[in-house]
N, C-alpha and C positions, 0 to 999 in steps of 0.2 A: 798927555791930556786924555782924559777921559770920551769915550768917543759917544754919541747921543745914543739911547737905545732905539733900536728899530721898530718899525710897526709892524704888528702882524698882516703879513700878505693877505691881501684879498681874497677870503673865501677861506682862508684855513681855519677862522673859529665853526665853533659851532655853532648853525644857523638856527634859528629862532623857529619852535613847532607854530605851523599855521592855525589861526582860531579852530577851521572849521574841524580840522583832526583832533583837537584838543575835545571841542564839542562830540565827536563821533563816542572818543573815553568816557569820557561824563555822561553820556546819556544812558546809558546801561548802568551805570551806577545807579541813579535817581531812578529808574528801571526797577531796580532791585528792590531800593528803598520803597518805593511805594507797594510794591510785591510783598515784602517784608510786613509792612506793617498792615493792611489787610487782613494779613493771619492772625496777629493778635485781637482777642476779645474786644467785640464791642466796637472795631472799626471797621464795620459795614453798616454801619446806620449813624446818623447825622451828629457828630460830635466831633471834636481835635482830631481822633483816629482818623474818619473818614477826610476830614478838609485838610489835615497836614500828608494824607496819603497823593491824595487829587492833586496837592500844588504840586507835590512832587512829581509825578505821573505828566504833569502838564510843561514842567520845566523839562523832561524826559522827551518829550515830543519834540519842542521848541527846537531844543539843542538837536534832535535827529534832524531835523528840515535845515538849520544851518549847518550839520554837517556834511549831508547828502547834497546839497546845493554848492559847498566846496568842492565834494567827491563831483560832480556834474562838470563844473568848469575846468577842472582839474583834466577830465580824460580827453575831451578833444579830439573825437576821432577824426585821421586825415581825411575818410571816404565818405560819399554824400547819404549813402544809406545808415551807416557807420552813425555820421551825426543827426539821423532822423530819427532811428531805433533808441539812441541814448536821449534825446530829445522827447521822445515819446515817453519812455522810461520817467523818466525829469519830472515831466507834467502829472503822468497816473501818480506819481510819490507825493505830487504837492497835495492833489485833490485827495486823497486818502488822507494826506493829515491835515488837511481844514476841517475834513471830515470828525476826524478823531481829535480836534481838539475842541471842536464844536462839542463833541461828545460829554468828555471832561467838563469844558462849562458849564454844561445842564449839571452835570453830577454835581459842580460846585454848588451851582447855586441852589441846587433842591435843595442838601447838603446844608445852605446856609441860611434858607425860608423856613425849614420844617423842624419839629421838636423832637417828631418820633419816628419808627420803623411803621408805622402805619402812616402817618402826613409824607413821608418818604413814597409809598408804594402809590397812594391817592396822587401825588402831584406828579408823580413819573408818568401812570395816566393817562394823567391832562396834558402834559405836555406829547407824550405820543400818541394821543389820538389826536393829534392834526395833519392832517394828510403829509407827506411825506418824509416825515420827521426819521419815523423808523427806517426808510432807507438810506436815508441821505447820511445821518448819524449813527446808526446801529447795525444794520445787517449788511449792507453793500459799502456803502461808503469809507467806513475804516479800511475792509478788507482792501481797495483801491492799495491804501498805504504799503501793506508788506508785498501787496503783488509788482508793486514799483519799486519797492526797497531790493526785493530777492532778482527783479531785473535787473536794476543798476549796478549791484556787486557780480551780477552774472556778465555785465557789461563788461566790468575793470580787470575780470578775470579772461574775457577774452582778449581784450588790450595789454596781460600781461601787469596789472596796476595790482594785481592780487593774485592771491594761489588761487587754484578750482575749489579748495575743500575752503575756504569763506564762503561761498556761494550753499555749500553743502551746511555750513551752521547757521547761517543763515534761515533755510530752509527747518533746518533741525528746533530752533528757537521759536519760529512761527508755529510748529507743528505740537511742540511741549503746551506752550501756552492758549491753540487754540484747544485741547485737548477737556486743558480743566486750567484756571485760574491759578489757581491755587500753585502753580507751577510755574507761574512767574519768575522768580528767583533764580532759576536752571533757566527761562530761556532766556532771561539775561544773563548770566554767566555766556552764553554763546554767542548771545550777539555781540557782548566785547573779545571772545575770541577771533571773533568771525573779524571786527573789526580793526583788531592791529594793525595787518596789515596795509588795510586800507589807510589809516595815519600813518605809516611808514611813507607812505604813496609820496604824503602829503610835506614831509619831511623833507624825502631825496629833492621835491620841488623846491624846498626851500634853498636846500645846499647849492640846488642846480642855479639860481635866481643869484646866489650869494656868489658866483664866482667860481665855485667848485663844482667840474663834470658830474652830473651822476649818471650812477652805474644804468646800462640798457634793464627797461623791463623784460 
């Protein structure tokens, strides 16, 4: 008699990549893309170039805040300082991207108010001379984001959740792009090097959750 086939043991398949790692990949893509297209003619002033650049730019963010916010719950430190330094970390990363998606929105909508490079420059303006627009959205506020991004992987690298040298491209991708714009593209490339291993992190979690030890960071 033919005997039933077995089921695969608990935890032997391959466990399922967690959203927010899949997001960490995807966001330097979309990164790229809107870095990308930028450089082509005519998409820095109010047309398909600029607003297909921005959506993308702004899906780029999104998906960094869900995946940082996976990376957050993810690390867990046992010590109370431990979970107040990543805690603090956590918070500067969200407020730098409200900031910076705030940002992106203006650019939408001038983007999708105005006809020309001149209605472009007049409504940019008017929307920053209102008291605090320029910091909250442009000069201080963004930068909150990568000062809480390059802490957060400096975190998971002390917890062993990452190599040191993620922390170091990290760094290296903020550094290209605050440089000149135009180099976008290179510090995305970095920040998806940077962040492999942090979805690997994100991964072994799953395997661990699924039944299957994972290895010590």
């Amino acid at each position: 008699m033919d005997q039933p086939a077995r089921s695969a043991a608990p935890g032997r398949g391959t466990a399922p990549v967690p959203a927010w790692s899949r997001a960490l990949l995807a966001a330097p893509v979309l990164l790229a893309l809107y870095g990308g297209i930028r450089l082509l003619p005519g998409s820095r002033g109010p047309g398909a170039g600029w607003t297909t650049g921005h959506l993308a730019l702004f899906a780029a963010m999104a998906l960094l805040g869900a995946g940082f916010t996976g990376l957050y719950r993810s690390l867990a430190p046992r010590t109370r300082p431990g979970r107040l330094a990543v805690g603090a970390s956590f918070g500067v990363t969200l407020l730098g991207l409200a900031a910076s998606l705030g940002q992106v929105g203006i650019d939408l909508y001038v983007g999708a108010t105005v006809a020309d490079k001149a209605g472009q420059h007049a409504a940019f303006d008017r929307i920053q001379s209102h008291a605090g627009v320029v910091p909250a959205f442009y000069s201080v506020g963004p930068v909150l984001f990568y000062v809480g991004l390059l802490a957060l992987v400096c975190a998971a690298a002390v917890l062993r959740r990452a190599p040191w040298w993620s922390a170091l491209l990290v760094l290296a991708g903020t550094a290209v792009t605050a440089a000149t714009l135009d180099l976008i593209p290179l510090g995305a490339v970095l920040y998806l090097a940077a962040f492999v291993p942090l979805a690997r992190t994100g991964r072994r979690g799953a395997v661990s959750a699924s039944g299957t030890p994972a290895r010590a960071a």
